[in-house]
C-alpha positions as a printed NumPy array, in Angstrom:
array([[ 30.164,  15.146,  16.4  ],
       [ 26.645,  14.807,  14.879],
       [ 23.616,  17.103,  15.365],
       [ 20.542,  15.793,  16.4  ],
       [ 17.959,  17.036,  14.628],
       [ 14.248,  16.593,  15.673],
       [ 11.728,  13.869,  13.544],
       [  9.722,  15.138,  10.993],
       [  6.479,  13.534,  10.97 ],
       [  5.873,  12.084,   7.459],
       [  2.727,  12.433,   5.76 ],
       [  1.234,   9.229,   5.117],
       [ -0.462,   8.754,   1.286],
       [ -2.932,   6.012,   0.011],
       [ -1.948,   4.704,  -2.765],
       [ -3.604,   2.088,  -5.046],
       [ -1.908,  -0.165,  -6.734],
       [ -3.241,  -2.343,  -9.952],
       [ -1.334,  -5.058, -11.824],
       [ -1.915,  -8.202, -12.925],
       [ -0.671, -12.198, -11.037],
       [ -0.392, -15.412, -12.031],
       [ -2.829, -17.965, -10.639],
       [ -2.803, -20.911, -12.513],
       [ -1.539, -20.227, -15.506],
       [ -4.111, -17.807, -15.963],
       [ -3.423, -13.832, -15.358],
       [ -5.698, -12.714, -13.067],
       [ -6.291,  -8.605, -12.58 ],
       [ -5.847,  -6.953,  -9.24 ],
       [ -6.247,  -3.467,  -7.851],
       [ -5.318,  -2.816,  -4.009],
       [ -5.552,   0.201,  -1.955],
       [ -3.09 ,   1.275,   1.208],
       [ -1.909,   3.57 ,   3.273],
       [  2.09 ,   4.18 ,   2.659],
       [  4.788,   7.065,   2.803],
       [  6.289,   6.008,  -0.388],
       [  5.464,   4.251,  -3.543],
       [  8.13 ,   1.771,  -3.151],
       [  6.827,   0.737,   0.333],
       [  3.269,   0.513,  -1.094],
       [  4.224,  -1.929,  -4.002],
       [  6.804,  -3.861,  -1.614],
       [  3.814,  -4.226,   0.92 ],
       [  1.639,  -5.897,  -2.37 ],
       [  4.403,  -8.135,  -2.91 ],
       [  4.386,  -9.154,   0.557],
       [  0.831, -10.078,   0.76 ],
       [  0.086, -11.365,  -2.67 ],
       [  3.096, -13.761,  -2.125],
       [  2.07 , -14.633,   1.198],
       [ -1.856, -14.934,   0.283],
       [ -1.318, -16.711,  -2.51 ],
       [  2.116, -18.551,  -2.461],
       [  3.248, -17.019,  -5.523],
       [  6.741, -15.481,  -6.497],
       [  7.315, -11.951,  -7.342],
       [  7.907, -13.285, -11.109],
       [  3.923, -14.165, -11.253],
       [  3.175, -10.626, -10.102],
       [  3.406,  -7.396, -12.598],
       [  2.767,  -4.04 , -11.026],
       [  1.276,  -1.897, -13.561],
       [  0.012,   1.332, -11.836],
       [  0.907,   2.291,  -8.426],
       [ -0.131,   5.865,  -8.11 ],
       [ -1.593,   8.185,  -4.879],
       [ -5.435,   8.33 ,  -4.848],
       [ -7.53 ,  11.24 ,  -3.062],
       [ -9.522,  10.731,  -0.047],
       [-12.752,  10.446,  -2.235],
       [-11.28 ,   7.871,  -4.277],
       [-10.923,   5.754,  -2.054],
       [-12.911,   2.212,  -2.476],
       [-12.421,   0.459,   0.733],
       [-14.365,   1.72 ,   3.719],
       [-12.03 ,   0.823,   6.753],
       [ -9.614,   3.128,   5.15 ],
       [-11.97 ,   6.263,   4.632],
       [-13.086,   5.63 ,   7.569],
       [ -9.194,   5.81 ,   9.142],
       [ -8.744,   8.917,   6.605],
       [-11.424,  10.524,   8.983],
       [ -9.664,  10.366,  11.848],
       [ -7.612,  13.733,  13.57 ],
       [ -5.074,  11.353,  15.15 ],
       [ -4.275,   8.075,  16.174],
       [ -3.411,   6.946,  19.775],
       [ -1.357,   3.445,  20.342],
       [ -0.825,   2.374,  23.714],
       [  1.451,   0.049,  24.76 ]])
């Protein structure tokens, strides 16, 4: 019989994530910055929306950084504004 044992909450991270894509036979730099739990869902959620964006495969992408950023790092201003935040309600 297995023991239920109650949720942690997870801390969630922002990460940013730089690397380089192919657009035309030309490599074209890119630096992104999200809110994940772990590196490997950060760069799998770049994958996702470079390839979707810009109908590329994950061969015309590189990842070369992926790395966790501090709050005053951050560049884009709906996520330090979401960093700001004591908690988040979702109704359904």
């Amino acid at each position: 019989m297995r023991t239920t044992e109650p949720r942690r909450m997870t801390e969630v991270k922002i990460y940013r994530v730089q690397g380089i894509m192919k657009i035309k036979n030309r490599w074209q730099k890119f630096s992104i910055e999200l809110p994940a739990v772990k590196t490997v869902d950060a760069i799998e959620r770049v994958y996702t929306w470079l390839c979707s964006r810009h109908k590329l495969t994950r061969r015309d992408i590189r990842i070369l950084d992926a790395r966790v950023i501090s709050p005053e790092e951050v560049r884009r201003k709906e996520l330090s504004q979401l960093l700001m935040l004591d908690k988040i309600v979702k109704f359904y």
